[in-house]
Each structure stands twice: as structure tokens, then as C-alpha cells.
TORTOR-719186 format. One record per residue: z, x, y of N, C-alpha, C, O in turn. Coordinates in steps of 0.001 Angstrom, whole numbers, plus 500000, padded with zeros to 6 digits. Layout:
<nodes>
ZXYZXYZXYZXY
...
</nodes>
This chain:
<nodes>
530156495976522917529770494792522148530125493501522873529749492466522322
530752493402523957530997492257524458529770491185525357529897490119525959
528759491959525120527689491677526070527046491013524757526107490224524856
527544491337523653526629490484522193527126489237521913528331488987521896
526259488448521692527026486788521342526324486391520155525199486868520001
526872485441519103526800485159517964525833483600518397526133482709519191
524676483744517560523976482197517545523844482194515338524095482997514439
523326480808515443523028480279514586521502480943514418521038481515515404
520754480883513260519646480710513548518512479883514166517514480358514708
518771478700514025518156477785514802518612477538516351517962476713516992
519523478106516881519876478457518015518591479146518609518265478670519697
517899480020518204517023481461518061515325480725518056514319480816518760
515621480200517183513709479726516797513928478516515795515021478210515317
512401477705515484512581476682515159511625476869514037510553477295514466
511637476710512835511120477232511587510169476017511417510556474849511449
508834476427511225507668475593511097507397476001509231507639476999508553
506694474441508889506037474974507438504235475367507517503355474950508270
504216476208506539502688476642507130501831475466506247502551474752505548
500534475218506209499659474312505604498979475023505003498683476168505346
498498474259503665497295474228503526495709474851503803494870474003504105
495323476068503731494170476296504248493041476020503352492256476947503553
492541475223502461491179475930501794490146474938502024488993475054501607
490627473873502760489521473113503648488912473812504931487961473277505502
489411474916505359489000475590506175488020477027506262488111478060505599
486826476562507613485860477748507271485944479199508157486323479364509317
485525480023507327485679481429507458486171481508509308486218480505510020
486389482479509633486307482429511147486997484110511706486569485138511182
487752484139512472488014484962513403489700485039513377490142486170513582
490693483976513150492056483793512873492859484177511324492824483524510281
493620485558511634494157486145509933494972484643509640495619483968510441
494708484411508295495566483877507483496917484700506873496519485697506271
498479484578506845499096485436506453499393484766505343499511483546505447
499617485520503784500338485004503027501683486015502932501946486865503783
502434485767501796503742486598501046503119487944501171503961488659501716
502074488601500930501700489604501129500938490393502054500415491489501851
500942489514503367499918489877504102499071489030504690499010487810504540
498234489921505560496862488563505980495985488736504482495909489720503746
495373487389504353494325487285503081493061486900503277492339486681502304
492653486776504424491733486179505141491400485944506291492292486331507045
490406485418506930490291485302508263489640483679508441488810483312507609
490073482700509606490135481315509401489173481068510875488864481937511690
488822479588510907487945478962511979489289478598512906489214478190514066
490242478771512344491350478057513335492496478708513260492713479538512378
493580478308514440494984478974514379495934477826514131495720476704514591
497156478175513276498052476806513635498751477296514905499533476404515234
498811478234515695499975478528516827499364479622517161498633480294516435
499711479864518502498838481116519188499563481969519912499240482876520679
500868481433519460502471482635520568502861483443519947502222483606518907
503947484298520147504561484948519253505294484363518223505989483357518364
505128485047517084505772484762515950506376485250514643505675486111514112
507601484903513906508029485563512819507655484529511684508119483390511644
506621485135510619506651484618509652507693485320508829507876486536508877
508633484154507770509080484430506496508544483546505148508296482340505133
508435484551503966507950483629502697508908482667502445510097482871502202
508350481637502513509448480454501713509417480599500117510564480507499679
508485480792499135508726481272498394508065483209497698507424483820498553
508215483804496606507726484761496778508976486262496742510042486260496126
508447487359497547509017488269497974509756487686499221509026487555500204
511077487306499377511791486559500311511759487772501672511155487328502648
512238489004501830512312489648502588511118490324503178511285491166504060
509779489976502699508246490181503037507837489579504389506689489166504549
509042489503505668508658489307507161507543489449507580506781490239507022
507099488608508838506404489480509425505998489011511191505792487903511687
506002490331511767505770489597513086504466489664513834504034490807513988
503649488545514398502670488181514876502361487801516202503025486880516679
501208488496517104501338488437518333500170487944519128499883487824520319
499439487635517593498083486599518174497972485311517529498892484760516927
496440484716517730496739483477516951496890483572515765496888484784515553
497046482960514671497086482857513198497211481602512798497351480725513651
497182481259511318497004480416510271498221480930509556498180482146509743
499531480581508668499705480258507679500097479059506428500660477981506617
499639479587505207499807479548503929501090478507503617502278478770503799
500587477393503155501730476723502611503401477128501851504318476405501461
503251478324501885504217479192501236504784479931501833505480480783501281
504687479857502903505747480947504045505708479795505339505012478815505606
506709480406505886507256479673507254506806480590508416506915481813508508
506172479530509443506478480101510630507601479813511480508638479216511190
507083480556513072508282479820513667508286480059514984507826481102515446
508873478995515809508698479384517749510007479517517882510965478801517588
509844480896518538510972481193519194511318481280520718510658481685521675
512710480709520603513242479904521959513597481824522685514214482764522184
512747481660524209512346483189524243513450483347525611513823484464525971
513720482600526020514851482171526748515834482935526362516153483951526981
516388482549525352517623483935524456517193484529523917517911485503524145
516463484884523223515799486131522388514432486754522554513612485891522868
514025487701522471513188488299522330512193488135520673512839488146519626
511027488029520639510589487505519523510629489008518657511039489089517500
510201489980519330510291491187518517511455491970518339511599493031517731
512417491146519085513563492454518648514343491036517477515381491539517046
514233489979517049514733488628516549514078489317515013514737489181513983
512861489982514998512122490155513749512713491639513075512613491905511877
513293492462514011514165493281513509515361492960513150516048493618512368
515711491860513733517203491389513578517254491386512144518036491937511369
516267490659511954516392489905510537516066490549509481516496490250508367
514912491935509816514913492879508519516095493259508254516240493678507106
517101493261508989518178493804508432519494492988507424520614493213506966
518517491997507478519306490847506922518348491063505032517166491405505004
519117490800503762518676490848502777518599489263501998519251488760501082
517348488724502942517207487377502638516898486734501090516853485520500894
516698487739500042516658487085498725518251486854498574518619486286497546
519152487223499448520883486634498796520823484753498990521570483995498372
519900484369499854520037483571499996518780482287499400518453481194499861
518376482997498295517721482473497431517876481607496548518333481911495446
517418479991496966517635478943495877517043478091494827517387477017494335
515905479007494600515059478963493400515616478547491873516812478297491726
515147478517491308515845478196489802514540478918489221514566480017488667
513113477948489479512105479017488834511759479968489270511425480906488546
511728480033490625511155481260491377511849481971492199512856482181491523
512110482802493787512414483143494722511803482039495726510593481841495830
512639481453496340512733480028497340513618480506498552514188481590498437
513772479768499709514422479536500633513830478424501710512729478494502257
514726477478501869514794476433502694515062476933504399515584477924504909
514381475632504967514931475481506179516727475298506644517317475562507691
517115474828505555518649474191505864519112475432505153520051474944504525
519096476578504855519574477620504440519543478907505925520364479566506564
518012478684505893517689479825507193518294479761508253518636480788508838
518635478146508875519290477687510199520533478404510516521022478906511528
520988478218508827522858478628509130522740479936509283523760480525509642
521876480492509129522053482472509448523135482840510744522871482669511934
523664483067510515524397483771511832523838484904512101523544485559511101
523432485654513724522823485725514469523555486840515439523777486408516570
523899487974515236524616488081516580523414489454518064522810490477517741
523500488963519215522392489480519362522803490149521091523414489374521827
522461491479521609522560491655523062522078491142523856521624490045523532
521938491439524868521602490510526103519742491081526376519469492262526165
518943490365526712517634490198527005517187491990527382516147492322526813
517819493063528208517529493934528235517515494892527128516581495358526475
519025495107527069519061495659525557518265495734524550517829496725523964
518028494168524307516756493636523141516183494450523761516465495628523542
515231494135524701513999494987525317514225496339525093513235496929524659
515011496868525221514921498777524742515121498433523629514479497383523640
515552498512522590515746498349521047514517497709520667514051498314519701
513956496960520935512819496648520158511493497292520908510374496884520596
511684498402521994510949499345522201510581500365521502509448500734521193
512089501017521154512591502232520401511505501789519071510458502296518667
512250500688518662511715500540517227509691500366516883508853500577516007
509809499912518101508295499725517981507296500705517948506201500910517423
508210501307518822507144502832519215506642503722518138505585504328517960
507865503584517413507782504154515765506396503405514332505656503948513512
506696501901514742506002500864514036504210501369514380503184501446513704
504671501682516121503333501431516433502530502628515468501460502488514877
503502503964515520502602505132515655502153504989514121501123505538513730
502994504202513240502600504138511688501612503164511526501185502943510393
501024502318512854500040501708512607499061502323513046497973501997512570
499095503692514357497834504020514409497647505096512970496666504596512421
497949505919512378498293506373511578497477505732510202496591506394509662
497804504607509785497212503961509429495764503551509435494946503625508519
495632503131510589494233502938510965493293504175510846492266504051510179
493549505225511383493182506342511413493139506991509460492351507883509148
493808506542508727493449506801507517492387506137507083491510506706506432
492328504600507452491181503663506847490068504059507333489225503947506443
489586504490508330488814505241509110488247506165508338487177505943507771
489184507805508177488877508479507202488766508439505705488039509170505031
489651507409505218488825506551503986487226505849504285486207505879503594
487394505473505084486135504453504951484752505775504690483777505496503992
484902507176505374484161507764506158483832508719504313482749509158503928
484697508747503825484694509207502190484141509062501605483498509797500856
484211507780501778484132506493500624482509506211500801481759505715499961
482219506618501986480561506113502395479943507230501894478774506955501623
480263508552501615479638509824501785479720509463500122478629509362499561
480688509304499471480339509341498002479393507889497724478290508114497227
479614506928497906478345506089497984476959506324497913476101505809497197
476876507394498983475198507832499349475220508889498646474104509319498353
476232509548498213475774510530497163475563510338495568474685510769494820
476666509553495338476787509138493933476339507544493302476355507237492111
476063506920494109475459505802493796473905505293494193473094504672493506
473807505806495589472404505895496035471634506660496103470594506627496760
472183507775495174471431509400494795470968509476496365469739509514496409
471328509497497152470853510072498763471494511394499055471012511829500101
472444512258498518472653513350498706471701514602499150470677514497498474
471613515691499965470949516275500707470306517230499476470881517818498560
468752517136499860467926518246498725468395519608499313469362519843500039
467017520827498569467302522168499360467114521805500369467736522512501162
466289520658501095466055520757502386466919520545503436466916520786504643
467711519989502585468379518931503451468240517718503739469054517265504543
467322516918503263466970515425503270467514515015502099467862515640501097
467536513634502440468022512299501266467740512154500110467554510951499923
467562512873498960467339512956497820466405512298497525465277512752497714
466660510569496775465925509554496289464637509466497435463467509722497152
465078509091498643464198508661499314463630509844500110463527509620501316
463324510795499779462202511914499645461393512348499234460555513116499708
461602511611497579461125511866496762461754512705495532461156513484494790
462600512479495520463952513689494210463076513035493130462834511873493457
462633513304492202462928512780490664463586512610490318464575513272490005
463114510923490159464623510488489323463917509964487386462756509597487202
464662510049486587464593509845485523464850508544485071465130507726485948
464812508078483658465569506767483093466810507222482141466759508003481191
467817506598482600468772506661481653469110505057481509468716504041482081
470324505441480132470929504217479837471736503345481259471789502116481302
472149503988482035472612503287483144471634503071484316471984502768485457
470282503276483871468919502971484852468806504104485290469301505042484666
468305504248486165467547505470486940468750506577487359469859506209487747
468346508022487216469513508607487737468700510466488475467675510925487971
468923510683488826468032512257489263468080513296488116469002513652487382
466806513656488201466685514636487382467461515523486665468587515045486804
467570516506485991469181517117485988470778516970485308471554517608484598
470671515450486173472296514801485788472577514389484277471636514155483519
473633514323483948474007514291482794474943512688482552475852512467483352
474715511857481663475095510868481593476291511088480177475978511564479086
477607510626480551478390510679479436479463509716479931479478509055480970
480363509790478941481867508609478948482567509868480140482134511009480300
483839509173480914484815509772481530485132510211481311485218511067482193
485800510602480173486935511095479543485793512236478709486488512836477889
484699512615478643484038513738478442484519514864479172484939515890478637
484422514561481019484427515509481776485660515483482044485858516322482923
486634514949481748487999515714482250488993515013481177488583514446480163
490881515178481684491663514939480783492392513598481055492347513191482216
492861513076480406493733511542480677494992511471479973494815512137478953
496157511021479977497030510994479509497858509776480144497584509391481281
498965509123479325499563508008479908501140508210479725501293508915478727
502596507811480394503830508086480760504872507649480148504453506615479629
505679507730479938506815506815479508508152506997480228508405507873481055
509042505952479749510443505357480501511541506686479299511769506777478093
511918507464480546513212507668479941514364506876479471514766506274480466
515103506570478445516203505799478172516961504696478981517854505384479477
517150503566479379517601503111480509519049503236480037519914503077480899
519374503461478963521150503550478165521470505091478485522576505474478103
520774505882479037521596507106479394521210507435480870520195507891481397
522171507108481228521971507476482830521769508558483447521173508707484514
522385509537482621522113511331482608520760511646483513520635512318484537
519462510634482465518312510950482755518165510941484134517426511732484719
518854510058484705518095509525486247518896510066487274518362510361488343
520436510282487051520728511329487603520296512229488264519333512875487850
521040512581489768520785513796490492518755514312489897518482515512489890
517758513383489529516445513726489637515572514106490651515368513245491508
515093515008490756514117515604491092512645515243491156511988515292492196
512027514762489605511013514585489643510274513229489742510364512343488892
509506513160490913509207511467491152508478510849489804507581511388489157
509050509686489578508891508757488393508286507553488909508897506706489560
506560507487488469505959506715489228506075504859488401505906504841487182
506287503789488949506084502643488297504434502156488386503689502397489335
504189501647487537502739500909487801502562499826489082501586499596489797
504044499211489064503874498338490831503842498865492131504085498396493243
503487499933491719503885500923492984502563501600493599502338502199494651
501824501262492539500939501947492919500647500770493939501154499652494024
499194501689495040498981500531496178497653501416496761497438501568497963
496675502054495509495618502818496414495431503580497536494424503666498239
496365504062497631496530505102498261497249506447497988497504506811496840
497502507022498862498261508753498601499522508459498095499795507262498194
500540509276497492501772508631496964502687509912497274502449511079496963
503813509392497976505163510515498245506406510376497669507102511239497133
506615509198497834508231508444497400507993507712496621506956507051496662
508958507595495588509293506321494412510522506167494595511299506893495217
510815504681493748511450504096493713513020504947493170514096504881493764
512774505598492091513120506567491150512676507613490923511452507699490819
513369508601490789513813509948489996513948510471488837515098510211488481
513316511179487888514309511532486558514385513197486799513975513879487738
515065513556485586515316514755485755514897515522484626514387514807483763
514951517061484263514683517868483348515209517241481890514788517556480777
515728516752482050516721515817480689515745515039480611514736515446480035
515780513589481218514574512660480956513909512749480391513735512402479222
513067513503481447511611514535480782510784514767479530509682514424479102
512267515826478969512283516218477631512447514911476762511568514746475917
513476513923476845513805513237475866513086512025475996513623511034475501
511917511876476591511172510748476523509722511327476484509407512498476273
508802510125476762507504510728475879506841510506477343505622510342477306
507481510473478703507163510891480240506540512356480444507130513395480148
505825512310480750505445513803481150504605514370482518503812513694483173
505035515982482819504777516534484018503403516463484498502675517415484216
503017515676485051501645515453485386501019516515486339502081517043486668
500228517096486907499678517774487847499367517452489268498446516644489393
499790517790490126499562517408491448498009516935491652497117517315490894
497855516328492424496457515229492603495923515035491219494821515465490877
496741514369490427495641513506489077496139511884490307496984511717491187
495251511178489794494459510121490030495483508860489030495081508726487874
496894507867489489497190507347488536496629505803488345496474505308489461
496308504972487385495672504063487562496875502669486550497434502735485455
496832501845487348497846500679486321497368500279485374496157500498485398
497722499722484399497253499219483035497513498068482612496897497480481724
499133497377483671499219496369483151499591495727483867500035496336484841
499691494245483948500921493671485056499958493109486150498754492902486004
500660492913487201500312492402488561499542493378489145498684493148489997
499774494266488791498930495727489715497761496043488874496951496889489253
497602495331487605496670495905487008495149496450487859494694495672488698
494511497608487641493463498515488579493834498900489799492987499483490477
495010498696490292495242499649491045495535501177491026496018501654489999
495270501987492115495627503103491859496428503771492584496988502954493314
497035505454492929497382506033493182496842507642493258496415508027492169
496783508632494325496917509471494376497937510519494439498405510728495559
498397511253493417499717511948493485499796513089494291499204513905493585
500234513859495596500069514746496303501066516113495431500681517268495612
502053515913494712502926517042494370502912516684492245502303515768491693
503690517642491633503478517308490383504757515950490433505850515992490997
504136514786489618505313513923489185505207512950487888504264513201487138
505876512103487608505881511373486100505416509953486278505294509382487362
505177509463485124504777508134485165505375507576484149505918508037483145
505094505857484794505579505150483155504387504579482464503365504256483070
504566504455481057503696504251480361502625502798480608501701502368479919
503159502363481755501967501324482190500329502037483261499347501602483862
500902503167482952500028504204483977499200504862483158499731505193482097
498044505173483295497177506376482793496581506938484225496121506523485289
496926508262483475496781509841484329495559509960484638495058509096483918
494615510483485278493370511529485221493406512756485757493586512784486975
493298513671485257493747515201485490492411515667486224491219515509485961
493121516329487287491966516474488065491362517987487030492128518617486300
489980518297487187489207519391486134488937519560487377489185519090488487
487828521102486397486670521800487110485398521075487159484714521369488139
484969520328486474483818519134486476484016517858487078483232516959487383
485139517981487167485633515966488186487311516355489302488438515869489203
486858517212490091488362517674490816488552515931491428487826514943491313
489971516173492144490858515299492641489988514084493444490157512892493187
488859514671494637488736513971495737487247512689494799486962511497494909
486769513740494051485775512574493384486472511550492285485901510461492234
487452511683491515488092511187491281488805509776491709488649508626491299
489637510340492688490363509197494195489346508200494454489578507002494286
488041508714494924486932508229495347486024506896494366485467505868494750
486234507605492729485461507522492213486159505756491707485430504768491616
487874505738491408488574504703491441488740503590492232488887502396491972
488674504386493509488842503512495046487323502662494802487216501556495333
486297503152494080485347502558494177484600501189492922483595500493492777
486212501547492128485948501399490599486425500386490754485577499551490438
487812499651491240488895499252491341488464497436490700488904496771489762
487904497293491270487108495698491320486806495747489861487423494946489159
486102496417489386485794496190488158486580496237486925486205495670485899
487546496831487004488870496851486638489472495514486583489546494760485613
489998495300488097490683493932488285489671492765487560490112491922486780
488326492860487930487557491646487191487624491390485734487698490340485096
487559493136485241487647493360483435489016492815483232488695491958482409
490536492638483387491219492302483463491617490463483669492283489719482950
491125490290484530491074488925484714489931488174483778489915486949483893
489179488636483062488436487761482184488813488131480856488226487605479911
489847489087480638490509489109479298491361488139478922491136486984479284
492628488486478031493356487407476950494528488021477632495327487142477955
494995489471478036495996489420478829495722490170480221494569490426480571
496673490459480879496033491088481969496356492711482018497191493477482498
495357492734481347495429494706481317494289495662480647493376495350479882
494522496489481002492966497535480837493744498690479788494905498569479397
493051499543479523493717500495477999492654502108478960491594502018479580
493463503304478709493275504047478851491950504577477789491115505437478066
492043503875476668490438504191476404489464503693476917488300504092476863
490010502529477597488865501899478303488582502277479558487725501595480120
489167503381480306488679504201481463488290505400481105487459505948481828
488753506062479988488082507035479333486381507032479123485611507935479451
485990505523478367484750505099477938483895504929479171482708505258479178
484471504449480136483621504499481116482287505388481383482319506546481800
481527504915481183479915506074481610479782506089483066479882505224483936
479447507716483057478797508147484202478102508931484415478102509915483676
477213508854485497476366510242485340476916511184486325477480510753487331
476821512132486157477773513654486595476493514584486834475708514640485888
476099515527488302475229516535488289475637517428487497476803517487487108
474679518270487145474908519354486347475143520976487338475294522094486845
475110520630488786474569521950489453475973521448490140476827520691489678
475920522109491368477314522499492005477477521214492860478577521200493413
476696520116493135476898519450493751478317518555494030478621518177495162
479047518304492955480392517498493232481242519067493714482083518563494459
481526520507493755482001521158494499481690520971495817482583520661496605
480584521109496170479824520950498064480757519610498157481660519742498984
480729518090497346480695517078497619482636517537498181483155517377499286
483261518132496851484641517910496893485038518977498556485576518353499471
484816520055498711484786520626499660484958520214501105485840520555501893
483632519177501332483478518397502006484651517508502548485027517383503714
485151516901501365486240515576501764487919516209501610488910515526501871
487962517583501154489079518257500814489791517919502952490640517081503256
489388518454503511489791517990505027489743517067505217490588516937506103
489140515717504959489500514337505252490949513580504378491671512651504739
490973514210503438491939513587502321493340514794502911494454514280503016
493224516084503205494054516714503414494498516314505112495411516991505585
493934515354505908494570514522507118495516513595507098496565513399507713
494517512712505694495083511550505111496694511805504755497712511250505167
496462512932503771497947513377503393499131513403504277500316513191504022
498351513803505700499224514488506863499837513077507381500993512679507232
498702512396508062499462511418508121500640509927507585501394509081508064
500106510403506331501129509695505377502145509744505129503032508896505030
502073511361504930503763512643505495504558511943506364505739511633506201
503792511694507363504410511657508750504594510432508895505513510150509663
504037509572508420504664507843507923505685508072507317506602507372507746
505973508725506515507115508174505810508465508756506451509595508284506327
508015510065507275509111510162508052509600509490509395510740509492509860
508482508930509887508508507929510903509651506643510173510667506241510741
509103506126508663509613504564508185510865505442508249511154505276509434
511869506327507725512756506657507272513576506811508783514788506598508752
513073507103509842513415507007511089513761505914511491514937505844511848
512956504715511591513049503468511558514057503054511012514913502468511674
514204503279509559515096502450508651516295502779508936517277502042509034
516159504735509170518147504473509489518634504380510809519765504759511111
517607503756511834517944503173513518518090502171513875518607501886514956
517529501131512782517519499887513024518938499247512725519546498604513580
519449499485511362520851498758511030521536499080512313522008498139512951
521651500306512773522475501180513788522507500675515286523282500692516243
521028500137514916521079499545516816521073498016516570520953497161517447
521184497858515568520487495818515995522416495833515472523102495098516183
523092496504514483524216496482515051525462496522515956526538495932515870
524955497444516891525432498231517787526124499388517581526417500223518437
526336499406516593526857501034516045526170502023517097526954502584517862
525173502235517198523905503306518131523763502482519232523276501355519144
524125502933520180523717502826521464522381502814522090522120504017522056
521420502273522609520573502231522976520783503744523919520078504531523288
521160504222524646521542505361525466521501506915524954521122507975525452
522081506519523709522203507650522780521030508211521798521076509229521107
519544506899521974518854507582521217517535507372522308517125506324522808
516857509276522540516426509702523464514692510052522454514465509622521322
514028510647523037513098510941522539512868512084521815512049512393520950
514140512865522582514299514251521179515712514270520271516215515179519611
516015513295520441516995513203519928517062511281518847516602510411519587
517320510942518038516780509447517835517808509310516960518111508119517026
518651509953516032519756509605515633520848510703515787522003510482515424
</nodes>
């Protein structure tokens, strides 16, 4: 540790405020907010490396940037003096730091410039950084190709149920494009639909059910748990492995939570997340801001996933033009659709059962990658772990 020296934060980098964007037209440069990029801009404010933090918001919602960008009046950027630090191993530094302690909000989650400066800082020498924010990256990286490679095989899903279920283009006996072959199509109440198909509410063709909170006054419940206990903020449209929380066989029983079935489909109901969803890979619980969809023999898992991922907007819109912000499990129940009557959503589910069963894989393997990450980073940006000591078959 003697090779580590203690700076200030502003020793490190010089904290910029972001502006204003909505005078600005579409373009080629991500906008980042508290949650992310939200857009893409005609312009960059800075084109070096960089750590954004939210000034107000989710305080510990970092992030590091290595092209041009734009941000959001609500988060900080910042140039870092590269002379002493490394910009990417400075952005690990600081995940390890739990920046809502230093939160001076009254209405909201805040943090100032004259707060961030005083951070103390302690950091190795220019090489070091350089392996440590190798190590760590390598990991980051592989959860970003990983990533990508899911949106990919989402996207590739998501198009196949499109042309099947919305543009009736699904393959005849022949094998050609349904509609535009000539399929007969009929009139229904939802306009035109192929011959055959059957038009009804959601909740015709399969089952729904919604979760509840075990006791927060008996701790018993949450105890040594087992069974993942899903929140409605959690959801995030995609596959789901880890929660926040646990309950257990106790819980269970003594609340009106219940054992859901591996791949039902969970959807939010209320809140900030309202229409978002979730796919559950193993059996687990929900809270009552959630409604279930049980995957059937007439609507299995992957049309389902599909059928939400595609729904989602209309949801969030039905929501946002109400009195509060939330949707009711009868009201995804009611939903109409038309459903073939012949084997077609089996061929369809069949089909995407290997794209969604990749998806899974790599998600797996994200989370054992983040969990890799998470317990290497305190270890090395401390020095506890030696840069030396963690090898490629070996990492903690």
C-alpha cells in the first residue's frame, strides 16, 4: 500500500453541470440521464473520457463514457486530470463509494459540487490502475457483449411474432406468407383476422393471479428464504434470477403471496414501473403490485413474454392517461385477442424455445460475471487483493 496516495476529489477531476437539452435536434450523440442514455442529440457537450454522476435522483446511478455525449441538467459530468488517474479505474473507485450518504436533499436525493470535491480518494500508481481497471473491465465488457447478443435475439423474436401474430404473415401448408398469398382472412371485432382464429379476452386462454407482502412485523418470514420474492420495481423486461428478497415456507403460508410457476410472465400494476414486465425462469413469489400470467397449453411462456414485450406501450400509455398511475389485473385479463385455433402458437413456441433458452444462458452468466465483479472490486480498488493474485483461473 505504500505506492497508494490519498487525493481529494477534485484533486482527480473537475465536476461539470450538464445543460439543458430540449432545444436540441435529434442526431447521433447519447444523451445520459439518472437512468441512462434517453436519447440521441445533434451535439456533444465533451468528447473525452468521462464519469457521469446524478446530481439529483438515484445518487449512486454512475456512469462511465468513452465517446462524445450530451448531459441532462440533472447529473454531472466531469474531466478528469489523466495525469494522476486513470478515468476508468477513478469510475470504479467510486462505485465503491455509497454516494446517497452524502445526500443533501430535503425534498429529494441531491448532491453538490462542494460535497463531491471533499471525497477522499485513495488511489495506486498509473500501472496498477491500468491492471485493475483491466481485470474489471474484462468482466463489464463480457456482460456487455452478452447483452447485446440478447437484444439481438430479442429483437429476432420479437420480429417473428410480429409477422406472425400481427401481420398474419406466418407460413401456409406451403410455406409462404399467409395474408399476402392469399390466406383468408375474415372480419372480426378487432378488424380483419385469418380464417379459423378465434377472437376472445386474455384471460379466456390462460390463468392470472396477483401476490402479496408477507408481514414486515415478523421477520421469521424473510428469514434464511429460499423463495425469490419479486417487487414490482424490479421488474425491467426482461428474464429474472435474483431479487432483492427472499421469503420462506412460513411467509408463504401466512400471507396471501403465492408459488407461482416457473416462466409465468410478471407484469407491474402500479408505481413507477407501471407495464413493465418480467420473465420468471424458476418457480417464485410476487407482491401484490404484480399480476401473474400462467403460462397454459393455449398461450405457453414464449408467446406470452413476446406477447407483453409487445404490449408494454399500451399499458404505460393506458396508465399515463388515467387518474392514478396503474393498470388492474382485470384489465390485462380483458384484453382481446385473436388466438389460432390449429397448432400454430406450438410450431410458433417451439421455434423461439432456443432463442429465449440462450437468452436465459446468458443472463445466468451475467449475473455470475456482476457477482464476480462486485466481490473484486471493493478488494482491489482497496488493496486487500492484489492485482497478482487474481489470474484468469483463478479471480478471487
Amino acid at each position: 500500500m505504500s505506492e497508494w496516495k490519498e487525493y481529494k476529489l477534485s484533486d482527480l477531476m473537475e465536476i461539470k453541470y450538464g445543460k439543458d437539452h430540449k432545444h436540441l435536434a435529434d442526431g447521433s450523440y447519447p444523451l445520459f440521464g439518472s437512468g441512462g442514455i434517453m436519447r440521441y442529440f445533434e451535439k456533444s457537450i465533451y468528447e473525452e473520457e468521462s464519469i457521469l454522476i446524478p446530481r439529483k435522483g438515484t445518487l449512486g446511478n454512475l456512469f462511465y463514457v468513452n465517446e462524445p455525449f450530451w448531459s441532462v441538467d440533472t447529473m454531472f459530468w466531469s474531466k478528469i486530470k489523466q495525469d494522476k488517474v486513470l478515468p476508468k479505474y477513478l469510475y470504479y473507485a467510486l462505485k465503491t463509494y455509497n454516494l446517497a450518504e452524502l445526500n443533501v436533499g430535503s425534498a429529494g436525493p441531491s448532491l453538490t459540487t462542494e460535497v463531491l470535491n471533499k471525497v477522499d480518494v485513495t488511489i495506486p500508481n498509473i500501472e496498477i490502475q491500468s491492471a485493475i481497471a483491466e481485470i474489471l473491465s474484462s468482466l463489464d465488457d463480457k456482460i456487455e457483449l452478452n447483452n447485446k447478443i440478447n437484444q439481438e435475439l430479442e429483437n429476432l423474436a420479437q420480429t417473428l411474432f410480429k409477422r406472425w401474430f400481427i401481420d398474419f404473415e406466418f407460413p401456409n401448408e406451403n410455406g409462404e406468407p399467409y395474408k399476402s398469398s392469399g390466406g383468408e382472412m375474415v372480419e372480426s371485432e378487432l378488424g380483419e383476422i385469418p380464417k379459423g382464429w378465434e377472437v376472445g379476452k386474455y384471460g379466456d386462454f390462460t390463468k392470472t393471479t396477483s401476490g402479496g407482502t408477507p408481514s414486515r412485523n415478523k421477520n421469521e418470514y424473510y428469514s434464511d428464504g429460499n423463495i425469490l420474492w419479486v417487487k414490482s420495481k424490479e421488474l425491467n423486461n426482461s428474464m429474472f434470477f435474483e431479487t432483492e428478497e427472499k421469503i420462506n415456507e412460513s411467509g408463504l403460508k401466512n400471507s396471501s403471496a403465492k408459488l407461482l410457476p416457473a416462466y409465468s410472465v410478471l407484469i407491474a400494476m402500479y408505481g413507477a414501473t407501471v407495464g413493465q414486465f418480467g420473465l420468471i425462469t424458476t418457480e417464485a413469489s410476487c407482491n401484490q403490485a404484480i399480476c401473474a400470467v400462467l403460462p397454459s397449453e393455449r398461450l405457453p411462456f414464449s408467446f406470452n413474454y413476446l406477447f407483453f414485450q409487445n404490449y408494454r406501450k399500451e399499458f404505460e400509455n393506458y396508465a399515463e392517461g388515467s387518474a392514478q398511475q396503474n393498470i388492474s389485473q382485470e384489465l390485462i385479463k380483458s384484453i382481446k385477442i385473436a388466438v389460432p385455433t390449429n397448432g400454430l402458437i406450438g410450431t410458433f413456441h417451439n421455434l423461439n424455445v432456443p432463442l429465449l433458452n440462450s437468452i436465459e444462458k446468458n443472463c445466468r452468466e451475467n449475473q455470475e460475471l456482476a457477482n464476480l465483479r462486485d466481490t473484486l472490486l471493493p478488494k482491489l480498488i482497496s488493496g486487500e487483493l492484489e492485482v497478482a493474485d487474481v489470474t484468469a483461473d483463478n479471480k478471487i
